[in-house]
Backbone and ligand atoms as CSV (ligand in chain L), in Angstrom:
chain,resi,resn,atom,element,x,y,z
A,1,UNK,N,N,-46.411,159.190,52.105
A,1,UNK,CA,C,-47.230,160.390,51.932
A,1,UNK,C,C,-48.689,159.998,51.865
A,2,UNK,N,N,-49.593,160.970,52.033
A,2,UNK,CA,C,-50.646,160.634,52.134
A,2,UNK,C,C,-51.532,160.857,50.773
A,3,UNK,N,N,-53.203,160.587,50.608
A,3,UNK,CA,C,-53.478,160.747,49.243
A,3,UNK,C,C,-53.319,162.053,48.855
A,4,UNK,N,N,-54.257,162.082,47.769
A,4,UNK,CA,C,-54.406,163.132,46.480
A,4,UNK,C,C,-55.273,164.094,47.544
A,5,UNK,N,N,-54.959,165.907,47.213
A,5,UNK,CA,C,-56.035,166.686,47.690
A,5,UNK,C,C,-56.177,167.696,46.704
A,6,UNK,N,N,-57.503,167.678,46.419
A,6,UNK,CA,C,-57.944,168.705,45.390
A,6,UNK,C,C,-57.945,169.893,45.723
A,7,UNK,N,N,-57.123,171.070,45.293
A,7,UNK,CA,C,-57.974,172.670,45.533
A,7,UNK,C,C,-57.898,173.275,44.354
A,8,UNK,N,N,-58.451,174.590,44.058
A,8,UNK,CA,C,-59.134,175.062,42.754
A,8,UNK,C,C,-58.319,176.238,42.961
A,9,UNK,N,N,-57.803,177.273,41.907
A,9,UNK,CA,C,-57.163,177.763,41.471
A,9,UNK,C,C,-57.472,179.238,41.185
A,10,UNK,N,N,-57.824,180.397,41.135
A,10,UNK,CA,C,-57.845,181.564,40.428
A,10,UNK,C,C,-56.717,182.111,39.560
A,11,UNK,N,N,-57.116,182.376,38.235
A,11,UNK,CA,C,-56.599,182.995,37.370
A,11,UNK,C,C,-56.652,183.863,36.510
A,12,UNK,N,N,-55.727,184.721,35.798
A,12,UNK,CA,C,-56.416,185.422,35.297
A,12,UNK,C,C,-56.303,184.402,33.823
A,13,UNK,N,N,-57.450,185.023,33.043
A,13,UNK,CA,C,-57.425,184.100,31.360
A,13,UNK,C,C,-56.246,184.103,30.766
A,14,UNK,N,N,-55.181,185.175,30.739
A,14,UNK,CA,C,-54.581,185.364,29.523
A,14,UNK,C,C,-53.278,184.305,30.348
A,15,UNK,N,N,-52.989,184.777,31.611
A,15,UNK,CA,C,-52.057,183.653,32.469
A,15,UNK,C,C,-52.302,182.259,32.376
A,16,UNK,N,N,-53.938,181.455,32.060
A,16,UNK,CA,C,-53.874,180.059,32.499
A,16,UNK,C,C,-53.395,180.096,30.473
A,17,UNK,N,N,-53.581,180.930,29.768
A,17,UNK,CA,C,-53.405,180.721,28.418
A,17,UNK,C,C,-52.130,180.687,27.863
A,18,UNK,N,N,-51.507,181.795,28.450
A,18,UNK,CA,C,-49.641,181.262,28.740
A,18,UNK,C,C,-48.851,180.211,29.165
A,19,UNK,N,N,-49.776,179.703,30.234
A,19,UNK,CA,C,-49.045,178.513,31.191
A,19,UNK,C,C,-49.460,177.003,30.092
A,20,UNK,N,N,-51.113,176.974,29.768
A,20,UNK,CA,C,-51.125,176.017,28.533
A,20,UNK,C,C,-50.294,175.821,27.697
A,21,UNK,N,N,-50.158,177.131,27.372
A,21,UNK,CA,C,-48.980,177.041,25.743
A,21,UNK,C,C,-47.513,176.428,26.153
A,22,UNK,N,N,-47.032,176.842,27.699
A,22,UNK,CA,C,-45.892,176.558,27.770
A,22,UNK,C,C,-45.751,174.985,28.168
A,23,UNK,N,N,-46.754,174.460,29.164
A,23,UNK,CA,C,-47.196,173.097,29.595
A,23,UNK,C,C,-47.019,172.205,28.027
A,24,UNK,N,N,-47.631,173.061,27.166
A,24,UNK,CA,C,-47.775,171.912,25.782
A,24,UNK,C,C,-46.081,171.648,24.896
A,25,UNK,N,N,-45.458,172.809,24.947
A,25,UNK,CA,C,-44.172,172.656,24.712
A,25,UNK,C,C,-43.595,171.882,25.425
A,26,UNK,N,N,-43.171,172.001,26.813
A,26,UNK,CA,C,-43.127,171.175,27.463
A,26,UNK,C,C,-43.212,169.713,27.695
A,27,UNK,N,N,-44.285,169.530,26.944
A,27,UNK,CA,C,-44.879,168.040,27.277
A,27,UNK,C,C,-45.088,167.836,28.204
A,28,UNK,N,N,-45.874,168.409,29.258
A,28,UNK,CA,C,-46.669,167.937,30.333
A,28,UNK,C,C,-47.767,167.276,29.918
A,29,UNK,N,N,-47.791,166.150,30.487
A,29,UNK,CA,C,-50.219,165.600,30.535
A,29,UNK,C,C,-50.918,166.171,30.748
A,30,UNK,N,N,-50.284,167.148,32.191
A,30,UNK,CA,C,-51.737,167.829,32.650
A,30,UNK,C,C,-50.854,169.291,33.770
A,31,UNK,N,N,-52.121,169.850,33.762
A,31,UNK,CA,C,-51.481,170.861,34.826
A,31,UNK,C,C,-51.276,170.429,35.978
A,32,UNK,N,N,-52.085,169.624,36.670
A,32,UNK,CA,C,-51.418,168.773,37.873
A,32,UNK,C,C,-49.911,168.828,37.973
A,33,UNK,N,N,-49.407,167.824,36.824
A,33,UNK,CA,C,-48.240,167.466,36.481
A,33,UNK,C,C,-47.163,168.534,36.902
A,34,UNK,N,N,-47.475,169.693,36.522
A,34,UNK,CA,C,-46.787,170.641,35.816
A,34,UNK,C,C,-46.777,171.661,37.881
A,35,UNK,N,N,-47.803,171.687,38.105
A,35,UNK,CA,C,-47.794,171.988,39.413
A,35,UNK,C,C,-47.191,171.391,40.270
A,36,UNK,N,N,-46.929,169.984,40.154
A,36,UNK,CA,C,-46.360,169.248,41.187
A,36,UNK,C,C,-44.793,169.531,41.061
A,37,UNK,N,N,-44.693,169.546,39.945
A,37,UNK,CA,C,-43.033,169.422,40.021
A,37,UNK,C,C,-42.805,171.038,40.297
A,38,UNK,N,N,-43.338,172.284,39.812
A,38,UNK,CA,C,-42.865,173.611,40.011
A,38,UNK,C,C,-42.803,173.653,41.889
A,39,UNK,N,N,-43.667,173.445,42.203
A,39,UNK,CA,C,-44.016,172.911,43.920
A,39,UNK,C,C,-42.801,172.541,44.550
A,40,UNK,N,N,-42.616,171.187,43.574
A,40,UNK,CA,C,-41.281,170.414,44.526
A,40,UNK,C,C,-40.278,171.494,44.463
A,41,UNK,N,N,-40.386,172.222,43.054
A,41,UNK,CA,C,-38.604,173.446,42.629
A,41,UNK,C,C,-39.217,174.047,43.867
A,42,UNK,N,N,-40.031,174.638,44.102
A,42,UNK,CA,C,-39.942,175.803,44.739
A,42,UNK,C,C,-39.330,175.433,46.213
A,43,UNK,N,N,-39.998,174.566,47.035
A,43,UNK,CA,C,-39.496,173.547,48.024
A,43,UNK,C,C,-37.978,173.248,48.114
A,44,UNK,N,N,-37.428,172.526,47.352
A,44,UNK,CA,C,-36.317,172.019,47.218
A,44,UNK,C,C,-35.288,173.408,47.072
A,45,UNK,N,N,-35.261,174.626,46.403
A,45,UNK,CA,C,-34.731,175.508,45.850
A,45,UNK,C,C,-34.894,176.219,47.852
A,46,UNK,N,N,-35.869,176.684,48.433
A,46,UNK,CA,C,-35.681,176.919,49.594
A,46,UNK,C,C,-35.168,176.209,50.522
A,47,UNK,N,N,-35.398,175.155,50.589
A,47,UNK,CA,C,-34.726,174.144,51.503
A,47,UNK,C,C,-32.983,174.037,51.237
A,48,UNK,N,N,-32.444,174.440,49.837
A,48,UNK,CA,C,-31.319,174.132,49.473
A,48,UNK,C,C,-30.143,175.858,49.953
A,49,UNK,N,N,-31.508,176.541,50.549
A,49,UNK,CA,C,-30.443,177.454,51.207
A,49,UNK,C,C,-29.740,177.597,52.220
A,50,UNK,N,N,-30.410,176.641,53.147
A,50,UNK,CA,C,-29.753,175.940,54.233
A,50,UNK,C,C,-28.258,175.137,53.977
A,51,UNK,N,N,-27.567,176.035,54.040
A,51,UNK,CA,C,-25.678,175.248,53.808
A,51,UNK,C,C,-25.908,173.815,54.547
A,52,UNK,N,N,-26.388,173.695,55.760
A,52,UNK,CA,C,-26.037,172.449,56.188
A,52,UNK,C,C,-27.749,171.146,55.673
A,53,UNK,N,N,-28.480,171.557,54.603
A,53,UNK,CA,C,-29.244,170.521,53.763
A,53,UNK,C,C,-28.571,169.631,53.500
A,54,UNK,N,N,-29.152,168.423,53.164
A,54,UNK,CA,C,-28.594,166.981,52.822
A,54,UNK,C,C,-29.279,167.700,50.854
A,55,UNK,N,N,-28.056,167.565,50.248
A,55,UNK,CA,C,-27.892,167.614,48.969
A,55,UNK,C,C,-27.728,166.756,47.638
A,56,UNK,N,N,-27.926,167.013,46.867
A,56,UNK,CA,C,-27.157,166.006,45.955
A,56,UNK,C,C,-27.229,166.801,44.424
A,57,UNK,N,N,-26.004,166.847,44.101
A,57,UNK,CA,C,-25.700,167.436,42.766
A,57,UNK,C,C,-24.969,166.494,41.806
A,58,UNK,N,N,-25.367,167.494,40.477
A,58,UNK,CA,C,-24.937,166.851,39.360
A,58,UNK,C,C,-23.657,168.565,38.811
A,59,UNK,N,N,-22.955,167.714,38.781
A,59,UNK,CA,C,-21.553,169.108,37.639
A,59,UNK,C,C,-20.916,168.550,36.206
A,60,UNK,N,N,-21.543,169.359,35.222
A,60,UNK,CA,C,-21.108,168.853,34.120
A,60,UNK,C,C,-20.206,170.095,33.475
A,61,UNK,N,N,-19.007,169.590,33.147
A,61,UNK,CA,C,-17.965,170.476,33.240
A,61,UNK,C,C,-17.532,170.372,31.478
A,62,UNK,N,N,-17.066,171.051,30.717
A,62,UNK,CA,C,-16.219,170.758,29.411
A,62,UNK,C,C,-15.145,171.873,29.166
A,63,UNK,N,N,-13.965,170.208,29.181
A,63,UNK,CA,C,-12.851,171.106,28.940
A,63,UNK,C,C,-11.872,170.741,28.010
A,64,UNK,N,N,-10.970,171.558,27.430
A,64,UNK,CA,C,-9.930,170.860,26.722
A,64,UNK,C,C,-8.506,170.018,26.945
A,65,UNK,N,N,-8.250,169.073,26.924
A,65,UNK,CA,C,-7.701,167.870,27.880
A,65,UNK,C,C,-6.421,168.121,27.349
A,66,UNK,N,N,-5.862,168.893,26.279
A,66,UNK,CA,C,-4.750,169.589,26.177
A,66,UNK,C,C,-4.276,170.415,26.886
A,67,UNK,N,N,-5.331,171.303,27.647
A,67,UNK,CA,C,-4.757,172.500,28.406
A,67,UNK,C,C,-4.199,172.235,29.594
A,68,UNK,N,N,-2.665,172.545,29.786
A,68,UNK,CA,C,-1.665,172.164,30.098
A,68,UNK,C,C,-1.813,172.202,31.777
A,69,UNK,N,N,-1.799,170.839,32.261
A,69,UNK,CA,C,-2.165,170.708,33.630
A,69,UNK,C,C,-3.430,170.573,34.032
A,70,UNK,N,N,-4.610,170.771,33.164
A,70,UNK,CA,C,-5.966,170.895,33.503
A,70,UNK,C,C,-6.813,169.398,34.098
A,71,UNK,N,N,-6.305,168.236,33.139
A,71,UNK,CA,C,-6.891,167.195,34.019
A,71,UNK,C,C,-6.395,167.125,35.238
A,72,UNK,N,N,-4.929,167.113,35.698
A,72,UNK,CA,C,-4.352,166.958,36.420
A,72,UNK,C,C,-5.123,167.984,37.417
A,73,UNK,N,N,-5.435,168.735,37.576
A,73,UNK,CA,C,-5.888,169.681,38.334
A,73,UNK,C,C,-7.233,169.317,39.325
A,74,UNK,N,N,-7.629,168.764,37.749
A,74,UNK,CA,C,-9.153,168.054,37.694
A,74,UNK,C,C,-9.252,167.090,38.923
A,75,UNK,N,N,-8.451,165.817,38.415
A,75,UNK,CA,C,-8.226,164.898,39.089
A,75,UNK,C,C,-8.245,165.357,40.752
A,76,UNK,N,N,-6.904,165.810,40.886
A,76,UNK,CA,C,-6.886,166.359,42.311
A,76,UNK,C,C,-7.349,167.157,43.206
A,77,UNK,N,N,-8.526,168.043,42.189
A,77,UNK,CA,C,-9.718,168.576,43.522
A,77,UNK,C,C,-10.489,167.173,43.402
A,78,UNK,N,N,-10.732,166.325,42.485
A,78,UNK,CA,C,-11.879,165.073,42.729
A,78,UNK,C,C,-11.524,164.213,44.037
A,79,UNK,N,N,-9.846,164.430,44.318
A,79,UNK,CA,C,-9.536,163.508,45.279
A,79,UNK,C,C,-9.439,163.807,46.356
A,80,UNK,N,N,-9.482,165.056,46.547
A,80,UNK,CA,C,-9.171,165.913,48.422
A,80,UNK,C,C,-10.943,166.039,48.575
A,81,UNK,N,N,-11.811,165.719,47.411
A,81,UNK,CA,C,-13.355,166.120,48.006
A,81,UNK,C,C,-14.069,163.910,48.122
A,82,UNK,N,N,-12.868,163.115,47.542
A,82,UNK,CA,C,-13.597,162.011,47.118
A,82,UNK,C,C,-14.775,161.809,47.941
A,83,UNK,N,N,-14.955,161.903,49.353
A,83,UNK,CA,C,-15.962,161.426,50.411
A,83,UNK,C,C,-17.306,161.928,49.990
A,84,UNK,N,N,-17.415,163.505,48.925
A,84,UNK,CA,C,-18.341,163.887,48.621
A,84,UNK,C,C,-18.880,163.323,47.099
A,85,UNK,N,N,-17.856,162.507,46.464
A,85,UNK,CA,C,-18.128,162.710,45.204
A,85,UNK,C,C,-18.960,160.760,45.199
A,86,UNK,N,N,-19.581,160.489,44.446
A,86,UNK,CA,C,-20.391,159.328,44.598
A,86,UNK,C,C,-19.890,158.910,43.081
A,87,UNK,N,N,-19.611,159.827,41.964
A,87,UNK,CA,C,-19.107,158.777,40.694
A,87,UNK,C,C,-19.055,160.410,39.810
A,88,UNK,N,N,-17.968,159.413,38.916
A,88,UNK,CA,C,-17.976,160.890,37.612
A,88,UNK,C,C,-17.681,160.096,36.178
A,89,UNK,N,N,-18.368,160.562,35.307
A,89,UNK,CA,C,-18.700,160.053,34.123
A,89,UNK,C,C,-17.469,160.947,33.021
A,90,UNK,N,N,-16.606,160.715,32.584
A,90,UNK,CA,C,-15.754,161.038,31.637
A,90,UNK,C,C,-15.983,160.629,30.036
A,91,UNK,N,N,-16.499,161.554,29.192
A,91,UNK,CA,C,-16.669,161.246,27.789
A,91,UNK,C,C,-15.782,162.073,26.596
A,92,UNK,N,N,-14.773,161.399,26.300
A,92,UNK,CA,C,-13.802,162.230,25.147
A,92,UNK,C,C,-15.044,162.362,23.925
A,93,UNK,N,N,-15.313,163.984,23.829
A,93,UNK,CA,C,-16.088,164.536,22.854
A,93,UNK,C,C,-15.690,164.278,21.563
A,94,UNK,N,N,-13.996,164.598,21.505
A,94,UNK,CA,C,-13.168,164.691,19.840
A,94,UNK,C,C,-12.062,164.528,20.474
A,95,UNK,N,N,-11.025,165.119,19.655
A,95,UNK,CA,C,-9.520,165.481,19.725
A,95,UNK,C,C,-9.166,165.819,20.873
A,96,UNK,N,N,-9.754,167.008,21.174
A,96,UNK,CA,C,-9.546,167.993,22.349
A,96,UNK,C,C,-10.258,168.057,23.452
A,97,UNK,N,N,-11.816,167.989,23.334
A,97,UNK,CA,C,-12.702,168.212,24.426
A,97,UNK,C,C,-13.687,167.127,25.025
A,98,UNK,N,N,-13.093,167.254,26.316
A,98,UNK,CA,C,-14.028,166.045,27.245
A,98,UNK,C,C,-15.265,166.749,27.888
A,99,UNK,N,N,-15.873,166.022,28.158
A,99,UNK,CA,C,-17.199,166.424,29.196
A,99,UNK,C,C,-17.086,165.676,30.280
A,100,UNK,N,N,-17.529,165.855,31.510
A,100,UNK,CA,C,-16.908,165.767,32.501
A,100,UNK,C,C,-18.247,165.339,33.644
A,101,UNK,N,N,-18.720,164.423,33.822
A,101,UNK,CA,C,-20.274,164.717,34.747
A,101,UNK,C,C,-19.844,163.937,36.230
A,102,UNK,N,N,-20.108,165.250,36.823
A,102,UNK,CA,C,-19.441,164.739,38.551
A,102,UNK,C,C,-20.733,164.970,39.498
A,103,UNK,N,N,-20.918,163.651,40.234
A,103,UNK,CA,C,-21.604,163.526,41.005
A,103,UNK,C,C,-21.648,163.439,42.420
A,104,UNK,N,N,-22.102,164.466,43.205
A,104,UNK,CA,C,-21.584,164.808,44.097
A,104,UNK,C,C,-23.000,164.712,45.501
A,105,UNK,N,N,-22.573,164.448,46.502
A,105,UNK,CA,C,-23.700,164.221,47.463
A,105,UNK,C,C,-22.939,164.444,48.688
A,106,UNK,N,N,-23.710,165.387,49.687
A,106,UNK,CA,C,-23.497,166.020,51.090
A,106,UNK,C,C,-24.363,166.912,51.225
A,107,UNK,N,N,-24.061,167.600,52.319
A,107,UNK,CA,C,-24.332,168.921,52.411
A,107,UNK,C,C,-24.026,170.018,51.615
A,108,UNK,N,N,-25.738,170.617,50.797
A,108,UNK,CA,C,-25.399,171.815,50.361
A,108,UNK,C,C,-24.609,172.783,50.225
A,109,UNK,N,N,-23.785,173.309,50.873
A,109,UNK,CA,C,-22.934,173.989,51.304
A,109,UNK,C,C,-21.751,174.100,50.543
A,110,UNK,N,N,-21.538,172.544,51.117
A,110,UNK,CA,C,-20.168,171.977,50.669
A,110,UNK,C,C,-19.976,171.448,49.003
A,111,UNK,N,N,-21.394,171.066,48.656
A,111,UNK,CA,C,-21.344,170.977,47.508
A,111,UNK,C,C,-21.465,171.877,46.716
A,112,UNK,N,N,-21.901,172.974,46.845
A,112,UNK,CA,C,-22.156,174.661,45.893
A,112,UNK,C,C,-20.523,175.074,46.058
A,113,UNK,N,N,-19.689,174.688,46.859
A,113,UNK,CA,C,-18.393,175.370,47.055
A,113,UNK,C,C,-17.490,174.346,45.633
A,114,UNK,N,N,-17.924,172.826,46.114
A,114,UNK,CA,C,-16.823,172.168,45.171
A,114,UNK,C,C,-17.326,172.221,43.421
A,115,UNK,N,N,-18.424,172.400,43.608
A,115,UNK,CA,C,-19.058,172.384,42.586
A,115,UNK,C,C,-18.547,173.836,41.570
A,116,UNK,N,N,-18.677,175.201,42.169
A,116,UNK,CA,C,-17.945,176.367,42.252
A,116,UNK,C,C,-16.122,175.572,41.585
A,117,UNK,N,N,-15.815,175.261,42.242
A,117,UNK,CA,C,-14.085,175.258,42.056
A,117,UNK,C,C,-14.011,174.522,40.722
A,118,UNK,N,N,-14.623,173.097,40.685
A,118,UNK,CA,C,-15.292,172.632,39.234
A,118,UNK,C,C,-15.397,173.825,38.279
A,119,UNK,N,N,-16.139,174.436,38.095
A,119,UNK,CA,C,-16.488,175.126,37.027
A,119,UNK,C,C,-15.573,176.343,37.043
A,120,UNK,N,N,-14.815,177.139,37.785
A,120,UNK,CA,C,-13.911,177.640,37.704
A,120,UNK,C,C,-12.652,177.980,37.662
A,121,UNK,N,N,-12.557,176.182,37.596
A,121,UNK,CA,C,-10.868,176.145,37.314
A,121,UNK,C,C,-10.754,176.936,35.960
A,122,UNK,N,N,-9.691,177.383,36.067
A,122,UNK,CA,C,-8.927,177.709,34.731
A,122,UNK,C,C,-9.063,176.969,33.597
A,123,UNK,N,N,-9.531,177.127,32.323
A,123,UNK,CA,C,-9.570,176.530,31.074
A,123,UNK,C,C,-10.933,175.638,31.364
A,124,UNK,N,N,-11.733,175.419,32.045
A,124,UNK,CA,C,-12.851,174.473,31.878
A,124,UNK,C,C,-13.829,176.076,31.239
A,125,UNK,N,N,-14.349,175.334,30.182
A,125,UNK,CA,C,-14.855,176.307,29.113
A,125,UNK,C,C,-16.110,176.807,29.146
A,126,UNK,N,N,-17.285,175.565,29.562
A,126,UNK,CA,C,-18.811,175.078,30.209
A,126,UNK,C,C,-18.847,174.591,31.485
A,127,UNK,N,N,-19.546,174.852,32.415
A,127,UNK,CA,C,-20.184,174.385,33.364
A,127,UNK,C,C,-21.325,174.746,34.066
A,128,UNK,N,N,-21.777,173.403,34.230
A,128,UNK,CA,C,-23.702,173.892,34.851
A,128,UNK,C,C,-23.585,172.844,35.607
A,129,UNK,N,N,-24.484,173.188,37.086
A,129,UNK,CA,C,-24.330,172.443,38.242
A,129,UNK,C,C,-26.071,172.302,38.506
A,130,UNK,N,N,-26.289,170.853,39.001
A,130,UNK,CA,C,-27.860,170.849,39.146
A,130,UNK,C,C,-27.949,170.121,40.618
A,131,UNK,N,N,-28.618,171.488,41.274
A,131,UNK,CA,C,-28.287,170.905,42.728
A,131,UNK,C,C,-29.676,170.465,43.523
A,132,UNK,N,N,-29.785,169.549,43.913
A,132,UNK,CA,C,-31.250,169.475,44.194
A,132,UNK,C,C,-31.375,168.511,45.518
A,133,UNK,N,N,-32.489,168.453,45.995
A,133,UNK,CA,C,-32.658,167.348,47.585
A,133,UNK,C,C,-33.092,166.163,47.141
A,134,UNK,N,N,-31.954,164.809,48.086
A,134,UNK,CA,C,-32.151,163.817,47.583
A,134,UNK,C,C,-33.750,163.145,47.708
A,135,UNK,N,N,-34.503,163.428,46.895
A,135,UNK,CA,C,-35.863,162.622,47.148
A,135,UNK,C,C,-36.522,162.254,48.386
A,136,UNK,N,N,-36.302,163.540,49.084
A,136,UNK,CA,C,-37.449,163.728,49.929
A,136,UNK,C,C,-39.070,164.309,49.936
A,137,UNK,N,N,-38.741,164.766,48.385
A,137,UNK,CA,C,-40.612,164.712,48.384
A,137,UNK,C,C,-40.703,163.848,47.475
A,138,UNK,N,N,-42.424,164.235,48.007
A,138,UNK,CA,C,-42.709,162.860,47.273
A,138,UNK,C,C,-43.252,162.977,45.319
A,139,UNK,N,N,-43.625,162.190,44.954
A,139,UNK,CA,C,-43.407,161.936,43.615
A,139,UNK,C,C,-44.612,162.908,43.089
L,1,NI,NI,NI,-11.440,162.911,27.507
């Protein structure tokens, strides 16, 4: 990529005074910061409507490892999609409930679908999917 380019901004006061307050919660350094990455969402979030985008997601699933047939279930959508899946992180929470973090890389498409079946199997209780483009912009 090429360098840094400066342009200047219009706002109204009470908006750059909102966006401060939220930047500082946040923990951003600077508004730069805070621009660059909303930029990349906005980018990446359009680009990711294209079904056939080069993708890469994260699915973190929690379920109860008692419920009858549910890993098993688990297991075997992980294995009819393996070509998409790149690794999955398994953590027994307690007694009953695992968390589940599946990592998944292809085409958009295909990953919003498996990702979908993930979180809607039967008895999986939580799930949030973070789908984003593999690092094609830049930093
Ligand atoms: Ni477990």
């Amino acid at each position: 990529m090429g360098g840094l380019a400066r342009f200047s901004v219009s706002i109204e006061k009470e908006l750059l005074e909102r966006l401060d307050s939220f930047l500082e919660r946040k923990g951003y350094a600077n508004r730069s910061e805070a621009l660059r990455d909303f930029i990349r969402e906005m980018l990446a979030e359009e680009e990711l409507k294209n079904p056939n985008a080069s993708a890469i997601a994260a699915v973190s699933i929690v379920y109860d490892h008692h419920r009858l047939e549910l890993p098993d279930r688990l297991t075997e959508l992980q294995h009819e999609h393996h070509k998409a899946i790149a690794s999955t992180l398994h953590v027994h929470i307690d007694e009953h409930n695992c968390l589940e973090v599946v990592v998944l890389r292809g085409r958009a498409g295909r990953l919003a679908r498996i990702a979908d079946a993930l979180i809607g199997m039967n008895g999986v209780k939580f799930g949030k999917v973070l789908l984003t483009v593999p690092g094609e912009l830049s930093s």
